[in-house]
N, C-alpha and C positions, 0 to 999 in steps of 0.2 A: 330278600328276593321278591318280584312281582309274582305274584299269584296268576298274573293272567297268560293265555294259552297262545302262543304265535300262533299266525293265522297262515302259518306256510306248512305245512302236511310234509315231515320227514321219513314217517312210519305209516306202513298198512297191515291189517288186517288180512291177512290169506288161508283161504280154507285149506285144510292139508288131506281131510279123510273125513266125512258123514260116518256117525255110528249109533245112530238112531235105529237102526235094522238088529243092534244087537241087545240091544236093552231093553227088560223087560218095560212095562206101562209105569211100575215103581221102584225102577231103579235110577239112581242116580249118579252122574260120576262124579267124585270128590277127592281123586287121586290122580296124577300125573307121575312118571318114574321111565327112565332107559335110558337112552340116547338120541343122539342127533336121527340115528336111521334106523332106531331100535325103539318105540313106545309102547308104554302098557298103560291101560287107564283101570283106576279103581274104581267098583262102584260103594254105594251103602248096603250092599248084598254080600259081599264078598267077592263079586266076579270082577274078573282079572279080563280086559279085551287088548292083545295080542296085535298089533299095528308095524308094520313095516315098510321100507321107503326100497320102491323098485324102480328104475330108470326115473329116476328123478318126480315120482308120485310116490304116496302114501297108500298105503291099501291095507283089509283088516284080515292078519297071516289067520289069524284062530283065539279061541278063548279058555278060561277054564277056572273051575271056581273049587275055593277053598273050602275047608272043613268043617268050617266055622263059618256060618254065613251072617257076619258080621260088616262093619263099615272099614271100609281099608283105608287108616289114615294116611299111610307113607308107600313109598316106592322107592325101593335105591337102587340102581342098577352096577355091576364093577363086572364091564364087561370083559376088560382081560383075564377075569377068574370064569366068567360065565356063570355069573350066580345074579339069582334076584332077590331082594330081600324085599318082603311085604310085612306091613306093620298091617295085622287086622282086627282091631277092637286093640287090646293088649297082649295080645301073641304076633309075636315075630318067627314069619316063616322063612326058611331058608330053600332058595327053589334052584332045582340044575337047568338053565337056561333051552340046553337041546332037548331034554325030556319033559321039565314043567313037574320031574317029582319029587318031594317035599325032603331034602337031605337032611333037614331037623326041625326044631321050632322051640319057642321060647317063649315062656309067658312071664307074667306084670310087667310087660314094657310099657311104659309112658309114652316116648318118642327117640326116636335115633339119628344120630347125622353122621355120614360118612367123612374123613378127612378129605377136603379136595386137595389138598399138596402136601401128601406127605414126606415126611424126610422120614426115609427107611431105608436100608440097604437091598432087602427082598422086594421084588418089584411084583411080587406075586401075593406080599402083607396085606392085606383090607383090613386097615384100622377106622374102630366105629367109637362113637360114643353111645352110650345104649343108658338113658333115663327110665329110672324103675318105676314100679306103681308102691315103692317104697320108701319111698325118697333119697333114693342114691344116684351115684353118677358112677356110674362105670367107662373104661377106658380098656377096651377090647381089642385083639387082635388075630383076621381070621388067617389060618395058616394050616395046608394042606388040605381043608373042609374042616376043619376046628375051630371051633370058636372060646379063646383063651382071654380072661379078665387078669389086664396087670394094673389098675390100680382100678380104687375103690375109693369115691367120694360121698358121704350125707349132707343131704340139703337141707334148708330148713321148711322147705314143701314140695309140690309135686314140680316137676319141670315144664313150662307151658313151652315155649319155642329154646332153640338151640342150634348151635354152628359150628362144625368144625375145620381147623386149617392152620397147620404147619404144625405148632407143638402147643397150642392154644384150644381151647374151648371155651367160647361164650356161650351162656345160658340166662335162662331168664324162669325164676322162679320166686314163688312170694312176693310180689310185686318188686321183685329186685334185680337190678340187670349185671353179671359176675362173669368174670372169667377165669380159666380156670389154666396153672400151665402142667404140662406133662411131665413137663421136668425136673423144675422146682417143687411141685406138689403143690401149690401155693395158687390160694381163691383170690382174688379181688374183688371187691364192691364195687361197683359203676356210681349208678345212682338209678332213684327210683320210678315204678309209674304206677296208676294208680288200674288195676288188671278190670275193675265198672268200667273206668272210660275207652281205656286202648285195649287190643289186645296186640300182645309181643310179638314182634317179626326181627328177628336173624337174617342176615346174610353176608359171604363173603364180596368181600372189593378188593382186588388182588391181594396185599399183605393185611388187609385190616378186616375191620368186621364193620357192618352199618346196622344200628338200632334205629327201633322205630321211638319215637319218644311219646312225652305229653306235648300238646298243645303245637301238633305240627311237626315237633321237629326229625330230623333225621341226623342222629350225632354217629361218630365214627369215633372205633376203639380199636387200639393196638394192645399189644400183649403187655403192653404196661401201663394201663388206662384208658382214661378220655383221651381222643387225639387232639392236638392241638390247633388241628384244622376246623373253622367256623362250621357250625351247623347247619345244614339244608336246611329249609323253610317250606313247607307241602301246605296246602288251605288244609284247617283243621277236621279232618272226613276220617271217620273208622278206616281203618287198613287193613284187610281180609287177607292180603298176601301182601311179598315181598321179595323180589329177587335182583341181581344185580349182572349185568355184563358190560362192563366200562366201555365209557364213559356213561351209561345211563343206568339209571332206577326203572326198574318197572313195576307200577305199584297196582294191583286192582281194590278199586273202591265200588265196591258194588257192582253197576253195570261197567263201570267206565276203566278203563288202563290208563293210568297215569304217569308220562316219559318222562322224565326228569334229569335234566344233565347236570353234571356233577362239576363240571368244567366251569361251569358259569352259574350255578344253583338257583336252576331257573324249571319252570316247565315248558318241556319244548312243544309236547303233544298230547293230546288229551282223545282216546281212540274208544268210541262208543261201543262197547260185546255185550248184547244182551243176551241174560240170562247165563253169566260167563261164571262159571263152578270154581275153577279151579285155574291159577297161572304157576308155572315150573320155567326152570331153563332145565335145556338137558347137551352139557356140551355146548354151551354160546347159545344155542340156540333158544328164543323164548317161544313157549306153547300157553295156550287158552282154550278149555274145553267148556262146552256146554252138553248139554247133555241129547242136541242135534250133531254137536261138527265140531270138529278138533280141528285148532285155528294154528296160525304160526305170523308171532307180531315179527316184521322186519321193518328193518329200514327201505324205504322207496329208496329205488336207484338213482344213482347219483346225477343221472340225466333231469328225471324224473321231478329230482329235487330243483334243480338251476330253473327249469320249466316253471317250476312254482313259483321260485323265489324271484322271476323273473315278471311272472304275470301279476304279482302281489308289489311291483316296482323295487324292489329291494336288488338292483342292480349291484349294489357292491359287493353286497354279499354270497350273491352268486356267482361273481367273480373270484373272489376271495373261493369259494368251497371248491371250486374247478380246479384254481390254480393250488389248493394245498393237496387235489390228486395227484395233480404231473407231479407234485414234489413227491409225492410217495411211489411215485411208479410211473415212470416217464413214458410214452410208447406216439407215435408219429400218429397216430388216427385218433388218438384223446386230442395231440395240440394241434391238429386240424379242428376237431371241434371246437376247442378252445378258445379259438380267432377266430370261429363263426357266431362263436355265444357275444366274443366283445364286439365281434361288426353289429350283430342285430343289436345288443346294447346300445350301440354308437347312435345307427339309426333312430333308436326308441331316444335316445336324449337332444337328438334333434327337433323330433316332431313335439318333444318337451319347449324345447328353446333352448336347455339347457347347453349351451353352444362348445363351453370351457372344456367340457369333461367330454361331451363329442369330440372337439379336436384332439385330442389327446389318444384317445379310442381309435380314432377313424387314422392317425398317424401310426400309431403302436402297429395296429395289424395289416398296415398298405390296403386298406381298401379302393376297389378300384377307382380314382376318382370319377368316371361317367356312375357309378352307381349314386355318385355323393351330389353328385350334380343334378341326378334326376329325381331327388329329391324334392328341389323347387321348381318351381312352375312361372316360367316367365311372366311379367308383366305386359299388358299390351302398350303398343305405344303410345295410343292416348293419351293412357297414365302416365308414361314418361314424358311426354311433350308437356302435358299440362303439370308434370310434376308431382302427384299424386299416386306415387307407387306406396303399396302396403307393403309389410313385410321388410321394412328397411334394415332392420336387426339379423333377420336371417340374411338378406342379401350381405351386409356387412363383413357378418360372417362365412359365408361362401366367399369372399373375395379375397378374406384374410387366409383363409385356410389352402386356397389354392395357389395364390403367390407363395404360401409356406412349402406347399411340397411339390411346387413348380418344378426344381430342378433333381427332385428326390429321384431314384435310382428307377421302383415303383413305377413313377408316373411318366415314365418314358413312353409308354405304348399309348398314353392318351392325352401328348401333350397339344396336339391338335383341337380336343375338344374342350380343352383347360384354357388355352389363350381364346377361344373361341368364346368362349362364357367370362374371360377376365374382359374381352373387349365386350361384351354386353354390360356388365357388373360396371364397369367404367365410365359407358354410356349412360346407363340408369344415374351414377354418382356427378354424372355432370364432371368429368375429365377425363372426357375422351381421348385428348392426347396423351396423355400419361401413357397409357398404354401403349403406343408406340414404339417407346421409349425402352421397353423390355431388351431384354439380350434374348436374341434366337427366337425375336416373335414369330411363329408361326400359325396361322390358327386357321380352320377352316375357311379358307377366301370367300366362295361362292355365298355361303351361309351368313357369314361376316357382312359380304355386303348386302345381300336382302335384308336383313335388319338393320344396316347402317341408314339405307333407303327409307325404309319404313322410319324412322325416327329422324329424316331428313339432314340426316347426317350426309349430303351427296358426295363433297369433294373427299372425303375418306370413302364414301363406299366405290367412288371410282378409281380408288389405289385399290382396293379389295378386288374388283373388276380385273383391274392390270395384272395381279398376282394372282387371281385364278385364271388365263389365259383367255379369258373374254375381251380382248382392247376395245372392242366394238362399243360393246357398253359402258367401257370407260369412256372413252374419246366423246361420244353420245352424250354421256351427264356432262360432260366439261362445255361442250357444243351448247348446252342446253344452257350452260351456268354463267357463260360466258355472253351469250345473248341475254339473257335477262328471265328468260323462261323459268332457272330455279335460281333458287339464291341460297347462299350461304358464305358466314361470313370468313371460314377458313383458307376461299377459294382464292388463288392465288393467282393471275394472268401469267406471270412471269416467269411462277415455276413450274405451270403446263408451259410453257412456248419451248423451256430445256428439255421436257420429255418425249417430245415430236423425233429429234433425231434416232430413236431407240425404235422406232416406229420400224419392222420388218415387213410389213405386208404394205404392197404397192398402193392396192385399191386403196388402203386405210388411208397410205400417208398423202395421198391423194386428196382423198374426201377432205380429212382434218387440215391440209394447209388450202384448199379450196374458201373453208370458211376462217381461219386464222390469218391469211395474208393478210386481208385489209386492219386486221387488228394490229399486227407489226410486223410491214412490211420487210424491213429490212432484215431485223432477224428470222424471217423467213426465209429470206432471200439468201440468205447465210445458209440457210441448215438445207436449200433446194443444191445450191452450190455445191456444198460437201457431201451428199448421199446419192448413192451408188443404185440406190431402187431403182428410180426414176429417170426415163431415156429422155432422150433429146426432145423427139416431137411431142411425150404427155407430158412437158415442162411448158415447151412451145403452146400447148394448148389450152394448159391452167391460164398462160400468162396473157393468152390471144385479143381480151379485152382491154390490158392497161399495156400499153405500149412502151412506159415510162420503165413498168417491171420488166417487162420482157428484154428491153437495153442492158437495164442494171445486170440480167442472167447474162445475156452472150458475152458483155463486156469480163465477167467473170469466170469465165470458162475456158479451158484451152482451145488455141485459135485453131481454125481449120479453114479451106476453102467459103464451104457454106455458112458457118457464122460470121465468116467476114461479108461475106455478099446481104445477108439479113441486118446486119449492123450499118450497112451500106445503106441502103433503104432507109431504115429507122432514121440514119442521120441526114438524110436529105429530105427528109419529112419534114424534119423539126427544125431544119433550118429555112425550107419553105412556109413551113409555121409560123416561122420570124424567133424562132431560140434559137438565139448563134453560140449557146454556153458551148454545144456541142460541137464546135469547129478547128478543138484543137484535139481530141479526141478522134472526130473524122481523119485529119492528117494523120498520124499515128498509121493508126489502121490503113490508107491508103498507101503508104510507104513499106509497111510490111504484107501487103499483098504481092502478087506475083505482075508483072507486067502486063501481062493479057488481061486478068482480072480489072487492073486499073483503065487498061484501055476501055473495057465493057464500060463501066460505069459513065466511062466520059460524058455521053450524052443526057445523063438522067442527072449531071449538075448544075443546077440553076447558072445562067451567066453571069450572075455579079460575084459567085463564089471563084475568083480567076485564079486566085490561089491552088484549091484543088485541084481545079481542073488544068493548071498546069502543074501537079504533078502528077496526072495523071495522062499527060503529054507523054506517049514513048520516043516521040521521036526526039525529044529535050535529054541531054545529057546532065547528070546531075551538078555539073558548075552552070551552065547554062543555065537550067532550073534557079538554082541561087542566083547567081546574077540577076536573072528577072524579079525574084520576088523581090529583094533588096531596091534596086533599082524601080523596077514598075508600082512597087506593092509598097512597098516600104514595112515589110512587114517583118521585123526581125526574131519575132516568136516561131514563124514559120523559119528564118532563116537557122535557127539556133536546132531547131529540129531537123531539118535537112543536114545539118554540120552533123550532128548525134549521130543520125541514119547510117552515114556515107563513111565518117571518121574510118571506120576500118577495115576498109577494102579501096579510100580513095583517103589518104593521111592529107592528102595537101588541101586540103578542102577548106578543112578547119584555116586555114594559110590562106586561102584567097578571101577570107573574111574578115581576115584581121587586116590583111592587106587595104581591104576595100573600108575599113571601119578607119584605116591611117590613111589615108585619102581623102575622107570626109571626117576625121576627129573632131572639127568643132561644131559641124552639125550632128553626127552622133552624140556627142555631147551633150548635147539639149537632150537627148533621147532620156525620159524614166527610166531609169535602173542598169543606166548603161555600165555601171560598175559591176552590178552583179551579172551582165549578161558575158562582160568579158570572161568572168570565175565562172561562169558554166561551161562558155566553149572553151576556155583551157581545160576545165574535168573531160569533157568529152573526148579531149584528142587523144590517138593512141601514141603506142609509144612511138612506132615509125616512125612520129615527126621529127626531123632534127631541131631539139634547144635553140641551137642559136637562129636556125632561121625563124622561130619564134617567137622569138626576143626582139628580133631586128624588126618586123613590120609591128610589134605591138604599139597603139600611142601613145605619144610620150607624155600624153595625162597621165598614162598607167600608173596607179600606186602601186609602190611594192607588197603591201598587203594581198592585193588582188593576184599577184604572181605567185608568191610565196609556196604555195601548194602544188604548181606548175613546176617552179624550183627546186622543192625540194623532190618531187617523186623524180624528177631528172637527173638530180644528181643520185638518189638510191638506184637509179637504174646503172648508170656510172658508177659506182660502187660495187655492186653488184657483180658486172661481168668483171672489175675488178678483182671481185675477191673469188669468183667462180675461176679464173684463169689462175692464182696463187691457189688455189685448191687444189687445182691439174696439177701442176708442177710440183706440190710436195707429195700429192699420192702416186707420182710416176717416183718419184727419189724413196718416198718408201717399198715402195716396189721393189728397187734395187737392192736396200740395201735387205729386205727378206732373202731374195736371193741369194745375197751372201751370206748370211747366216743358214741357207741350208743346206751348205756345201758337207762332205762329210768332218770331223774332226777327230776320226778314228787312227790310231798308230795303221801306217800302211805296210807292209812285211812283201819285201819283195823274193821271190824266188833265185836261187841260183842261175840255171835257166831259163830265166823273163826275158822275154824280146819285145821291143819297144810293137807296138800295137801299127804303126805307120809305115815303120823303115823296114820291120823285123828286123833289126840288128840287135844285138846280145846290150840287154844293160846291164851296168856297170853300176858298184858306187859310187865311182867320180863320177859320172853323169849329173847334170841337171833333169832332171823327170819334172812331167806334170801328172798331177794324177786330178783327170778331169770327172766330170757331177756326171756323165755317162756312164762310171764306171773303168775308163779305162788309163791305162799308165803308158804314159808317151815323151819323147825326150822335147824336152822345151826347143829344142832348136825345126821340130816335126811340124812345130804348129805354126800353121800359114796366117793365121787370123786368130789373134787376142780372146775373142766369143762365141766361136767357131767350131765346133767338136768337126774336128777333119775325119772322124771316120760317121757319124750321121747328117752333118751340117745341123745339128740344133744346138737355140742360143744357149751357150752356158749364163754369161750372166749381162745384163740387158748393158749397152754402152750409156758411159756419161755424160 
């Protein structure tokens, strides 16, 4: 065993009662004797001081002193008899506790020890061991106020210390340490010490006895020897006293009490009592008098203790002592404490580094993760720009331990500020996208992006922006990122241009395609097209400078009066500009205006465009119109669209083209693409026209390829009412024959008396009868008409 004294305090020192007020200048006390809430202190006078425990204080009840004014060695108290027993000099007095008067007394006593567990059937016995100034050992029995000797032992000298308990007596006499049994009769020899260097100390430890030895030790004896349990080990210091209440020793060595755990045979505590006389238990309880104050060693509470053990860093240990309370006595406000002692541990092994045994701690008890978090103290961005953050091992650490109980049950109410510090930790780590990437990112947006900013992270801090309902200050950095202003190399052109349409606020999506159109027009032009924010005239007004944009919109839009008239304009501009791309677009739109509208126009078309402006002739009928262009224009792009226009409200149109194309077949022929132009005005015709006149004016260049499609959709049309007309005609014959099946096919029971429903004449068996779907029985020869109910006129059953 180490000699040396923990440095963690489990015992104190507590004053119980001052009784310097009752002692003379030369009196001293050298005796302890009662109980837990009953003490009497001896002095070397013979006075007896009379101590009691009142609402949880000690206070001095009264005194009274012997006949003998000698030194009182012993005190034994048996308080279910109510007697005290004082050893004074070598008389033993017998005292009645209510009165303090002397019921007998005894002389050449040595020393006496009361049995502490007796086995007796009278629970009123006080069995003593009483050492003579004879050298005997007696074994006494007090019973009714008598005091009866049933056996008698001689020693080989006087008795110095002694123990009684169960059917044993250990004693120590002649430098020899013996036990003695009650019941057998029968001594044992221990082994020896030497009474110059030690002096002998007894006491009981539950079943056994502990001696004091030579040379430190502390050996343990059973009623059938040395125990086989290893010897205590004490530094080698005289022992003036010795008492025991498991698991410890309490030894006084001059000034000092010395704790001793028997568990681990070590010294736990080492408790300074100057000028300390005298140490007793009385009932568990250990006392130490001096000859100011009567003390009472406890154990410090078990808060008191974790406290120490705590501030002395012995963290497990005070773990371990906590949790081997809840095992002893479980109760909901110990294991509240319990998980406050391991959070603050948690903490305390952080500010260590000690990271392993933190995470573990800080999981066990769910502590809140914002408390774990504000633990560290962010880096500034400098550091992280320049790369230069301290603390890399702690940040490490927070990283790993928050992804760990990211999804935990716990960290639900602070999962906000958990992804909010994982995208900082992320950032600091140099993989800022990672983070991203989580399931259920949510982290404080606003917060998110001011530090995304600050560490130039722009195009993530303007998702952060978007997802804390700021767009302004998104769309802003992308404005900014996108010109050249900030940079960063995540930013994407392409996949800000898809996040425009999501744009709700007018003003914004205003602002943002005001400066994104010239970056890509066309998918702007897109996403102007499909959203529903923005009206006619602030599209008209964004676009009021590119002319070319403003086209592409109206062209894209549905038609109306005044987009056609604006479109009107546009294309006469541009073909006065000398771009004629737009001149078959112009037609279009001319042909789908209203008549009057075309007529308006008529004057604002340059004259060499003779084409529009006759179609935009009202007073030209639309063969007329063809005709000239064909003929004047020679323009057959126009002619093929005018066919398109007209095909379905004027079918022979398509006919006078063909006509006139068979007319002129070998100079159409020359014509570029006069094959494909024939397969477009055959798609265009409707079906109105008849096939064969068709067929008849086409040229007899025509390939069959180039008809084929003409062909066939004229014969599926031909087919068709084909099969439409055999359709009629089997759902009219299924018809019928429903009909007939729902006639009745019931046995019909005619009456004696039945008269035909027509004639009222009387039928008969031999009759022919009908009995019709009306309900009624009539003689076949009644009925005027085969499907005819003669008495409703409704059809029976439809003719063939």
């Amino acid at each position: 065993m180490s000699g040396s004294v923990s440095d963690v305090e489990k015992f104190e020192l507590t004053i119980c009662c001052e009784v310097a007020k009752q002692l003379k200048p030369d009196e001293e006390i050298i005796a302890i004797g009662g109980s837990s809430s009953v003490v009497f202190l001896g002095t070397n006078t013979g006075h007896v001081i009379h101590i009691k425990k009142q609402k949880n204080r000690f206070k001095v009840a009264g005194s009274f002193e012997l006949p003998t004014k000698q030194a009182i060695r012993q005190i034994e108290f048996a308080s279910a008899l109510g007697v005290v027993l004082v050893l004074c000099e070598n008389i033993l007095f017998d005292f009645e506790l209510e009165s303090f008067e002397i019921v007998s007394n005894r002389t050449s006593v040595q020393c006496i020890a009361v049995n502490t567990n007796p086995i007796v059937d009278d629970p009123f016995c006080l069995q003593i061991a009483v050492a003579t100034t004879s050298k005997h050992l007696q074994f006494c029995e007090r019973r009714n106020g008598k005091m009866e000797v049933v056996q008698k032992l001689s020693t080989e000298g006087n008795v110095s210390a002694m123990a009684f308990s169960r059917l044993t007596i250990c004693f120590a006499a002649n430098g020899m340490y013996s036990i003695y049994n009650i019941t057998t009769k029968s001594v044992i020899p221990l082994f020896p010490f030497d009474p110059q260097v030690i002096r002998p100390q007894i006491c009981c430890v539950d079943m056994e006895f502990l001696v004091a030895g030579m040379d430190g030790l502390l050996i343990s004896v059973t009623e059938q020897g040395v125990s086989i349990r290893p010897p205590t080990v004490i530094p080698s210091t005289p022992v003036d006293a010795m008492v025991c209440c498991s698991p410890y020793v309490y030894i006084r060595a001059s000034d000092d009490i010395m704790i001793v755990s028997l568990e681990n045979a070590r010294i736990s505590q080492c408790i300074k009592a100057e000028h300390a006389k005298v140490l007793s238990i009385l009932d568990g309880l250990i006392f130490v008098a001096t000859n100011q104050v009567l003390y009472n060693v406890s154990m410090i509470s078990l808060e008191k203790q974790v406290d120490a053990l705590f501030t002395h860093g012995d963290y497990d240990e005070a773990i371990s002592l906590y949790q081997a309370k809840l095992n002893r006595s479980f109760d909901v406000d110990s294991l509240v404490d319990f998980i406050k002692l391991k959070k603050k541990i948690a903490f305390r092994y952080v500010e260590e580094r000690k990271f392993e045994k933190a995470a573990e701690l800080l999981v066990s008890t769910e502590v809140n993760p914002d408390e774990v978090i504000s633990l560290f103290e962010w880096p500034s961005s400098e550091s992280i720009l320049s790369n230069n953050v301290e603390d890399s091992d702690g940040y490490q650490f927070l990283e790993e331990y928050l992804l760990h109980i990211r999804d935990l049950h716990f960290a639900q109410t602070s999962r906000a500020s958990i992804d909010t510090s994982l995208l900082k930790l992320f950032t600091i780590n140099h993989k800022l996208g990672n983070v991203f990437r989580l399931d259920n990112f949510h982290p404080n947006y606003e917060e998110s992006a001011d530090f995304l900013e600050s560490t130039v992270n722009y195009n993530y801090a303007a998702e952060m922006w978007l997802l804390a309902g700021d767009a302004a200050k998104a769309w802003d950095i992308w404005r900014r990122l996108c010109c050249g202003e900030l940079e960063d190399i995540t930013f994407n052109i392409d996949d800000i241009i898809e996040r425009v349409s999501s744009i709700t606020d007018k003003k914004l999506l205003q602002d943002v395609l005001t400066w994104m159109i010239p970056v890509s027009p066309e998918r702007c032009m897109k996403i102007i097209v499909a959203t529903k924010i923005l009206d006619h005239m602030t599209v008209r007004e964004m676009l009021s400078g590119d002319a070319k944009l403003l086209r592409l919109y109206l062209e894209s839009i549905p038609f109306c009066e005044e987009v056609a008239k604006e479109l009107c304009d546009i294309y006469i501009e541009d073909i006065k500009a000398g771009d004629l791309s737009c001149r078959h677009r112009f037609r279009r739109l001319l042909l789908k205006m209203s008549v009057s509208d075309r007529s308006a126009v008529y004057d604002k078309i340059p004259a060499e465009c003779g084409v529009e402006r006759l179609l935009c002739d009202s007073s030209q009928s639309a063969g007329d119109i063809l005709d000239k262009v064909v003929k004047l224009y020679h323009d057959y792009d126009a002619a093929e669209l005018i066919c398109s226009h007209y095909s379905p409200t004027q079918p022979d149109i398509c006919l006078n083209l063909l006509k006139f194309l068979e007319d002129r077949g070998s100079e159409f022929a020359a014509v570029d693409g006069a094959e494909s132009r024939i397969c477009s005005l055959l798609k265009c015709m409707g079906d109105a026209v008849d096939p064969s006149k068709v067929i008849s004016v086409l040229p007899e260049s025509t390939a069959i390829d180039q008809v084929s499609y003409f062909l066939m959709r004229s014969v599926a049309k031909k087919q068709q009412e084909q099969y439409m007309l055999r359709y009629k005609e089997s759902l009219l014959e299924r018809c019928a024959e429903m009909e007939k099946y729902n006639l009745p096919n019931e046995k019909i029971v005619i009456e004696d008396k039945a008269v035909c429903a027509v004639c009222n004449d009387p039928i008969s068996c031999n009759d022919v009868l009908c009995y019709l779907k009306t309900g009624y029985v009539v003689h076949s020869k009644c009925m005027k008409y085969e499907n005819l109910c003669p008495l409703t006129n409704s059809l029976l059953v439809p003719p063939e």
